[in-house]
TIMI-2910 file (N, C-alpha, C, CB; in pm, 1 decimal, decimal comma, always signed):
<rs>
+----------+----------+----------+----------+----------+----------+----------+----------+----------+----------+----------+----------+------+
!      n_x !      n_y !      n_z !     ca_x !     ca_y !     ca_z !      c_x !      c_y !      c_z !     cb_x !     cb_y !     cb_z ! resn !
+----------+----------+----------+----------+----------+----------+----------+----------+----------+----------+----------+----------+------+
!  +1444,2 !   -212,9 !   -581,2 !  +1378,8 !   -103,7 !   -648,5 !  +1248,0 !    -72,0 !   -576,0 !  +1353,7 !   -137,8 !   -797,1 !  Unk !
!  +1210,5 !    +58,8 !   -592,2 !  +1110,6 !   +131,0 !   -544,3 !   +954,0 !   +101,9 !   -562,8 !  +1138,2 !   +242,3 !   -590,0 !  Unk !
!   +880,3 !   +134,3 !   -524,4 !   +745,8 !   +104,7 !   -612,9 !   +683,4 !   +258,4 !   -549,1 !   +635,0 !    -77,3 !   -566,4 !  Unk !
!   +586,0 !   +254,7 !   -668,7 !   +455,8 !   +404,1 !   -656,6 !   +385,6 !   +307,0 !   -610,1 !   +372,5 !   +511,3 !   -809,7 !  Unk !
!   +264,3 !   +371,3 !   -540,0 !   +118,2 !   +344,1 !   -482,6 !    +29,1 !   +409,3 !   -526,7 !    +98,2 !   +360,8 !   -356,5 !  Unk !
!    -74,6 !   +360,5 !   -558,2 !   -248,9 !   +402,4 !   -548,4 !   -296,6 !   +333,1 !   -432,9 !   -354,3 !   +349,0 !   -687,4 !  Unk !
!   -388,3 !   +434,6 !   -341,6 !   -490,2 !   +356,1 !   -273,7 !   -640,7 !   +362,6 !   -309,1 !   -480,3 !   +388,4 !   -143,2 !  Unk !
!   -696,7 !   +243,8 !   -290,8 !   -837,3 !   +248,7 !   -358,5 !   -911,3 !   +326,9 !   -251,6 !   -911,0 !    +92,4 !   -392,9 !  Unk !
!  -1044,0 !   +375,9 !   -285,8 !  -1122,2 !   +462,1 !   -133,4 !  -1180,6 !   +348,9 !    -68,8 !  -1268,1 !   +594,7 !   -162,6 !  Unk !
!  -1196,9 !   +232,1 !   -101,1 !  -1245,6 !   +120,8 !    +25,4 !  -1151,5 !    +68,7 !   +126,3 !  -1297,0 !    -12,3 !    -33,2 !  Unk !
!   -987,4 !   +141,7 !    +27,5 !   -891,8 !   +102,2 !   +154,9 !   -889,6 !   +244,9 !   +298,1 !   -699,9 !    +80,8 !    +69,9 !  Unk !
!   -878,7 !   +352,0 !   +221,1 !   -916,4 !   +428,5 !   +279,0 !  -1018,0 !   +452,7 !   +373,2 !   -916,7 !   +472,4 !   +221,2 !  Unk !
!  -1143,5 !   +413,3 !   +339,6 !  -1270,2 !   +375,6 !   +405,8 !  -1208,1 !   +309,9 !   +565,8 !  -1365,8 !   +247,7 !   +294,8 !  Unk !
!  -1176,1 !   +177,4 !   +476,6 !  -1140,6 !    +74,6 !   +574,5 !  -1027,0 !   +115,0 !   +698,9 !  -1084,2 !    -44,6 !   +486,6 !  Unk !
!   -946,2 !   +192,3 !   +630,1 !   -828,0 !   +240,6 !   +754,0 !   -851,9 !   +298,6 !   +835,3 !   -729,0 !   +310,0 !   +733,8 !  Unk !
!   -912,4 !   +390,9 !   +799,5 !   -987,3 !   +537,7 !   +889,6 !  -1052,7 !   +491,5 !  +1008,1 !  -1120,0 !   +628,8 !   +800,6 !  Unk !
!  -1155,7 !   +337,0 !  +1027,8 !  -1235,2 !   +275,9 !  +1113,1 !  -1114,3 !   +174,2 !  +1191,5 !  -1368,5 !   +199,8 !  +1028,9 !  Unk !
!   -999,2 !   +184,2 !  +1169,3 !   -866,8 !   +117,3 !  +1254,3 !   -852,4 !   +165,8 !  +1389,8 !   -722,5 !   +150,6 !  +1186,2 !  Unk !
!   -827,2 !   +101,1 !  +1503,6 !   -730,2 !   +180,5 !  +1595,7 !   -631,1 !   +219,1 !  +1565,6 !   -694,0 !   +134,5 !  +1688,3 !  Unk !
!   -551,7 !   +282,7 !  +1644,2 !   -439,3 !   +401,7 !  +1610,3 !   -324,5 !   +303,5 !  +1629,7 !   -431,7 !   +557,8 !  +1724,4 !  Unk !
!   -301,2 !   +162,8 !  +1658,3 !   -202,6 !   +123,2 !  +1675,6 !   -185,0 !    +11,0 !  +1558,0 !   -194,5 !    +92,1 !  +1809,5 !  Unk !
!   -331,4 !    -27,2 !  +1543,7 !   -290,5 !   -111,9 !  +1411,2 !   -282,5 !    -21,4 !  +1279,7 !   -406,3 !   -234,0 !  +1381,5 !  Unk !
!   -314,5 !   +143,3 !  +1259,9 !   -291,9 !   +241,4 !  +1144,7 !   -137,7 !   +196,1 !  +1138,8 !   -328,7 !   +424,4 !  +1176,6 !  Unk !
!    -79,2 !   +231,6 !  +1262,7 !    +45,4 !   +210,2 !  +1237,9 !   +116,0 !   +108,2 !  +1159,6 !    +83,1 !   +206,6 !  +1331,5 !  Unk !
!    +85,8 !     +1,4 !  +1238,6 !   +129,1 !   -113,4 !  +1173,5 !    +94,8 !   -171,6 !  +1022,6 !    +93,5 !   -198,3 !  +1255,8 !  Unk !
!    +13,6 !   -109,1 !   +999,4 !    -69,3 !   -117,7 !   +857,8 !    +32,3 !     -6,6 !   +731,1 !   -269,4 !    -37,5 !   +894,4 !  Unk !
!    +60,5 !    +97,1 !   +774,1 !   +145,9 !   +179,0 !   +750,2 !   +264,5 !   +172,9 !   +748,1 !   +132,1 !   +244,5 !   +797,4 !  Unk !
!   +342,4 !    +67,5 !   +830,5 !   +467,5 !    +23,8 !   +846,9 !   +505,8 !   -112,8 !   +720,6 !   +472,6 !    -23,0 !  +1014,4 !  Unk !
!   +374,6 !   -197,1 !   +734,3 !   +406,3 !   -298,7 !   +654,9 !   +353,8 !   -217,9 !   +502,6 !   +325,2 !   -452,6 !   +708,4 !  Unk !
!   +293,0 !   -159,8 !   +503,0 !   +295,2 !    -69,4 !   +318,9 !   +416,7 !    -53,5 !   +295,2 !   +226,2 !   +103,4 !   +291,1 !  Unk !
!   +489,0 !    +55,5 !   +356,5 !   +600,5 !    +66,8 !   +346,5 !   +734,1 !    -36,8 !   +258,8 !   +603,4 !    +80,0 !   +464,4 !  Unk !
!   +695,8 !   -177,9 !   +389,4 !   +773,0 !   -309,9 !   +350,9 !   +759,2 !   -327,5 !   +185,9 !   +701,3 !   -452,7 !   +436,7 !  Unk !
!   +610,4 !   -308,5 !   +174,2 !   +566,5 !   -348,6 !    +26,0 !   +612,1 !   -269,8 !    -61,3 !   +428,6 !   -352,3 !     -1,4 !  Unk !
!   +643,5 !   -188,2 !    -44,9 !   +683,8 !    -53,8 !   -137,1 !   +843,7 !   -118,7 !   -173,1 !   +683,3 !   +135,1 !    -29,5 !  Unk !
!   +897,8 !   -175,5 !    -86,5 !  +1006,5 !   -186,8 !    -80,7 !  +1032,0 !   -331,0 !   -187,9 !  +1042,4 !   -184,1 !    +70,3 !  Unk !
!   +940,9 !   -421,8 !   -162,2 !   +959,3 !   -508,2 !   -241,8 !   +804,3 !   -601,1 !   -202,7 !  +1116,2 !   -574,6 !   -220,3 !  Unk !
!   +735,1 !   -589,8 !   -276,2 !   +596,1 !   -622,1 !   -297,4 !   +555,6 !   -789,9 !   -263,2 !   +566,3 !   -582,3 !   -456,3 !  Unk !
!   +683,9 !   -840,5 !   -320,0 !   +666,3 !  -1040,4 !   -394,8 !   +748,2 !  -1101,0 !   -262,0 !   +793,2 !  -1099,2 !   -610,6 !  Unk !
!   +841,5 !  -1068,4 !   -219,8 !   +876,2 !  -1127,9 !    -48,7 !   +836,7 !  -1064,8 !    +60,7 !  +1018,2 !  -1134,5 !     -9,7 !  Unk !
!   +759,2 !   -962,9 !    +43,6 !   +657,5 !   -884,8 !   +166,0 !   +528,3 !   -957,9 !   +220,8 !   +592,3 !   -741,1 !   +103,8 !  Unk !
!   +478,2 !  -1011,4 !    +87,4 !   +309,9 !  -1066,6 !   +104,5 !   +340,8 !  -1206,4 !    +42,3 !   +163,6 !   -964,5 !     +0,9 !  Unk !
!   +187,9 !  -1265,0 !    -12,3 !   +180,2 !  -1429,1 !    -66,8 !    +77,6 !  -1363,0 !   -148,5 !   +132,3 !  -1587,0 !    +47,5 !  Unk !
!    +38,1 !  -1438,5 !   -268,1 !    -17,7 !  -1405,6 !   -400,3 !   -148,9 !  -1549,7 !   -331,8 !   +119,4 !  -1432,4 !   -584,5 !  Unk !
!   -255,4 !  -1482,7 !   -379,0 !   -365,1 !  -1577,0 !   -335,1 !   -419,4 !  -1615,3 !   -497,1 !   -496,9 !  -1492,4 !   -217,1 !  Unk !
!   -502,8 !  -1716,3 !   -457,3 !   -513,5 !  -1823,7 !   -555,6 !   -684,2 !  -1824,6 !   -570,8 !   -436,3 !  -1980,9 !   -496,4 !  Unk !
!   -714,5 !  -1911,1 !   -689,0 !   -860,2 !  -1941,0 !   -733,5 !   -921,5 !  -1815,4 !   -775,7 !   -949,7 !  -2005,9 !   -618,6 !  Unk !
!  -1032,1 !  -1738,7 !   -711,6 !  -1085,5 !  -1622,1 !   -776,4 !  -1045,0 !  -1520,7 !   -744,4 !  -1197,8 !  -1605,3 !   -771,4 !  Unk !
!   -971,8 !  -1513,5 !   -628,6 !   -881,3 !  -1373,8 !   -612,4 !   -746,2 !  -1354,0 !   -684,4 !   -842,4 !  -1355,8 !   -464,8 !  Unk !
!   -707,7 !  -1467,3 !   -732,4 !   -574,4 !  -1481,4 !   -878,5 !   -541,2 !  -1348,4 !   -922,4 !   -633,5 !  -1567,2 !  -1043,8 !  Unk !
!   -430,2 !  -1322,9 !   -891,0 !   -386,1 !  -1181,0 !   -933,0 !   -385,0 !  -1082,9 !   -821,6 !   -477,8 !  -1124,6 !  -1041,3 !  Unk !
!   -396,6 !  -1131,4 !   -704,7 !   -425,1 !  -1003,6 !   -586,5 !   -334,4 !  -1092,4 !   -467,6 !   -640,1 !   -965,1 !   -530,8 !  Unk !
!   -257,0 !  -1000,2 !   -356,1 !   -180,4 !  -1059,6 !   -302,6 !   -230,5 !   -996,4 !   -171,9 !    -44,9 !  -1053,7 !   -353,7 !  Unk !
!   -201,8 !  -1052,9 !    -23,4 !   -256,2 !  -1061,7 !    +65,6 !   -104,9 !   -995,6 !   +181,3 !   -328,7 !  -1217,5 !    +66,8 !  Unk !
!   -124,4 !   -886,5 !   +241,5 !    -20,5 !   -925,3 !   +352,4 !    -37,5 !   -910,7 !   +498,9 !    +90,2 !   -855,7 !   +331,2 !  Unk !
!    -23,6 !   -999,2 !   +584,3 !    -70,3 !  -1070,8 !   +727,2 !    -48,3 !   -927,1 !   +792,5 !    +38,1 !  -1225,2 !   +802,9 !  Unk !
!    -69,7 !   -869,7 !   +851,4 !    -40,5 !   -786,2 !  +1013,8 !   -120,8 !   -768,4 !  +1116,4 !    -13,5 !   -655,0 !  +1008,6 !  Unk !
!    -94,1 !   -906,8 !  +1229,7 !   -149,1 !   -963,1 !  +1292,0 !   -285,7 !  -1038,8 !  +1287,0 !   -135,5 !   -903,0 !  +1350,6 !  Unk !
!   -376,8 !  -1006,8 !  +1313,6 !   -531,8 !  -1038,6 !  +1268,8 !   -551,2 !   -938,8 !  +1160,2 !   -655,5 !  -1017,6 !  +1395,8 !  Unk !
!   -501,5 !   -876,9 !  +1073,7 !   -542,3 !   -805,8 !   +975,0 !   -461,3 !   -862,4 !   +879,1 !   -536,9 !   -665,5 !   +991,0 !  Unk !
!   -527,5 !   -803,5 !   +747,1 !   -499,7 !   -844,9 !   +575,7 !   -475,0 !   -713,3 !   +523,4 !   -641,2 !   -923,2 !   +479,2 !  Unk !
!   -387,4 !   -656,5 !   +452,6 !   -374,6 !   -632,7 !   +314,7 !   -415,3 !   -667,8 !   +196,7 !   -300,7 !   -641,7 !   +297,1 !  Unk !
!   -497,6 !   -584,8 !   +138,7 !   -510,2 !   -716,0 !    +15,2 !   -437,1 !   -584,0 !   -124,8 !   -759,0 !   -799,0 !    -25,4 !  Unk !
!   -402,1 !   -662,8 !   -185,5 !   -307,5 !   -532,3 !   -269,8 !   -292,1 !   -602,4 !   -446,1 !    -93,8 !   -509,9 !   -172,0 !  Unk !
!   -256,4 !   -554,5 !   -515,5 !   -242,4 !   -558,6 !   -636,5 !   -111,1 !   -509,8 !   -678,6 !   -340,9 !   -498,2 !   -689,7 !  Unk !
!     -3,2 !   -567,3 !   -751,4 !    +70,1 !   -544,5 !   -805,3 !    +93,7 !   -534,9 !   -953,7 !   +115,6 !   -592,7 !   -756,6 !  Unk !
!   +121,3 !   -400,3 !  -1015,9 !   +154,8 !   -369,0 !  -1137,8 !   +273,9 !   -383,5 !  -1203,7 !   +131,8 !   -271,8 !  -1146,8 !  Unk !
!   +327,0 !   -480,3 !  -1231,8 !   +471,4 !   -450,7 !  -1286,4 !   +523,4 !   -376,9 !  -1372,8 !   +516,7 !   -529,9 !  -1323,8 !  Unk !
!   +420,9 !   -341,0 !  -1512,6 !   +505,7 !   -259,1 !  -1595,1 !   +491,9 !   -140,2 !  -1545,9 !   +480,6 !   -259,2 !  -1733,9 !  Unk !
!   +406,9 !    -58,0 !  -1440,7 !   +380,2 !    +80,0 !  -1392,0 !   +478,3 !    +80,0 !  -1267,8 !   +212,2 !   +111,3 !  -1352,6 !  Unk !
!   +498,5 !    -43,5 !  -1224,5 !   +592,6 !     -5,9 !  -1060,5 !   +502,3 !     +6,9 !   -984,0 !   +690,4 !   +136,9 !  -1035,4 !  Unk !
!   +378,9 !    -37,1 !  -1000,1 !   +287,9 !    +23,2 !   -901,9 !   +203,0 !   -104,2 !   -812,8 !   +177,9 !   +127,6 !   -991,7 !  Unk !
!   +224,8 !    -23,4 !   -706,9 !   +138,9 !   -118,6 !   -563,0 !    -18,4 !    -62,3 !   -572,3 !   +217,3 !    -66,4 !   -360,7 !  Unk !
!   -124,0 !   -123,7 !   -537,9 !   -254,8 !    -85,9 !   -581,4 !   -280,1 !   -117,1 !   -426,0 !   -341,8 !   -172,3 !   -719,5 !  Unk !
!   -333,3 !    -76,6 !   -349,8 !   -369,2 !    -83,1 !   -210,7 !   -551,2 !   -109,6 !   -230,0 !   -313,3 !    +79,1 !   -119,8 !  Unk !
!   -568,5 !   -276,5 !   -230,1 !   -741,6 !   -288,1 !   -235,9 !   -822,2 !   -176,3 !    -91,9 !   -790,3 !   -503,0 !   -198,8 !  Unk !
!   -795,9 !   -306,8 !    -14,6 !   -875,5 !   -301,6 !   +130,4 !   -768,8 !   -349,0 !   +215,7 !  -1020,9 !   -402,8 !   +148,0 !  Unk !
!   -838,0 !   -344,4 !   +338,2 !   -720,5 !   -431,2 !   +502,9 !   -885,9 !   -440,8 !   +576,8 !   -536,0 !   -266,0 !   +646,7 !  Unk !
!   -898,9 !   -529,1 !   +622,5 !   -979,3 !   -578,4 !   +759,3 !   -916,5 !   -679,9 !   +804,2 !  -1127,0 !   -622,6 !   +747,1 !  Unk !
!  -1013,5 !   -734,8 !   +908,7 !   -971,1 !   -830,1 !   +980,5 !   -985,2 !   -981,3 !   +914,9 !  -1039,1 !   -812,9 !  +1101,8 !  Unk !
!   -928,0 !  -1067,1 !   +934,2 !   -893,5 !  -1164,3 !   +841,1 !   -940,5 !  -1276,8 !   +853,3 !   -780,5 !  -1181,8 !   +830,8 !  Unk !
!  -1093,5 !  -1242,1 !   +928,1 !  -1249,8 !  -1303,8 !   +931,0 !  -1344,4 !  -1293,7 !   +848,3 !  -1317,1 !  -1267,4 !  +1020,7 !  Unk !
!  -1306,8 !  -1107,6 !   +826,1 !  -1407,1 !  -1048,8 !   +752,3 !  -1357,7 !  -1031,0 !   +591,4 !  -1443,4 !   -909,6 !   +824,7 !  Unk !
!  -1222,2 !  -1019,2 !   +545,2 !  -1192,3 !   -949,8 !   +419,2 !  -1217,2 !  -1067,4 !   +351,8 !  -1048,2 !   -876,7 !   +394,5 !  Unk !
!  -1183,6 !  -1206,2 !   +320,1 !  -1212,8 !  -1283,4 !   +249,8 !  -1422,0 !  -1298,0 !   +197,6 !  -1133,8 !  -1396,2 !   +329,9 !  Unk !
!  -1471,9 !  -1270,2 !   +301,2 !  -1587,5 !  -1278,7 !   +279,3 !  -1614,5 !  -1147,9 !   +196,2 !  -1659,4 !  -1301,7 !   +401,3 !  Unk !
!  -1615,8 !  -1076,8 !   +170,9 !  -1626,7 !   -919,7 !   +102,5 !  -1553,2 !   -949,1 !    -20,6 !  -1548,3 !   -777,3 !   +195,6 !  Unk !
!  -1426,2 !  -1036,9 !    -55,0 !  -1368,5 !  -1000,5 !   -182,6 !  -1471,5 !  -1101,9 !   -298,4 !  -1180,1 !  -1040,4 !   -180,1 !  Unk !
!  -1523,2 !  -1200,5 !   -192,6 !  -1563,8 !  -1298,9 !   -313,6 !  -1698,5 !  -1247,0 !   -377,6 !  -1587,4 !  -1462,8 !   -258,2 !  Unk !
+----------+----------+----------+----------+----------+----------+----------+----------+----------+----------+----------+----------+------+
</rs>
């Protein structure tokens, strides 16, 4: 089954300052998620509980899943030096 999306404007923010090859790839793996959210990414733990993470290459996804709406919540994506330090 399908899923809807929201993107937040810090993901937006954040994409826009991408090169053009990781947009892609960032765009390709949404997609994946759309497709099925829970074997796409890994669900992170302690204070981010409830928010799920997905790898593409040195970059993060960080995303939110809604189940009773169907809906994918698109947080942020940086590099996966920097996004952990910003969520806490």
């Amino acid at each position: 089954m399908s899923y809807n999306f929201r993107i937040t404007s810090t993901f937006i923010k954040k994409r826009k300052r991408l090169p053009k090859t990781i947009k892609k790839q960032i765009d390709k793996a949404m997609k994946e998620l759309l497709c099925d959210p829970y074997s796409a990414g890994f669900e992170l733990v302690g204070n981010l509980e409830g928010l799920w993470k997905k790898r593409v290459g040195k970059y993060r996804i960080i995303y939110e899943i809604n189940e009773i709406e169907k809906v994918v919540i698109f947080h942020t994506v940086d590099l996966r030096k920097k996004i952990y330090r910003t969520l806490r």
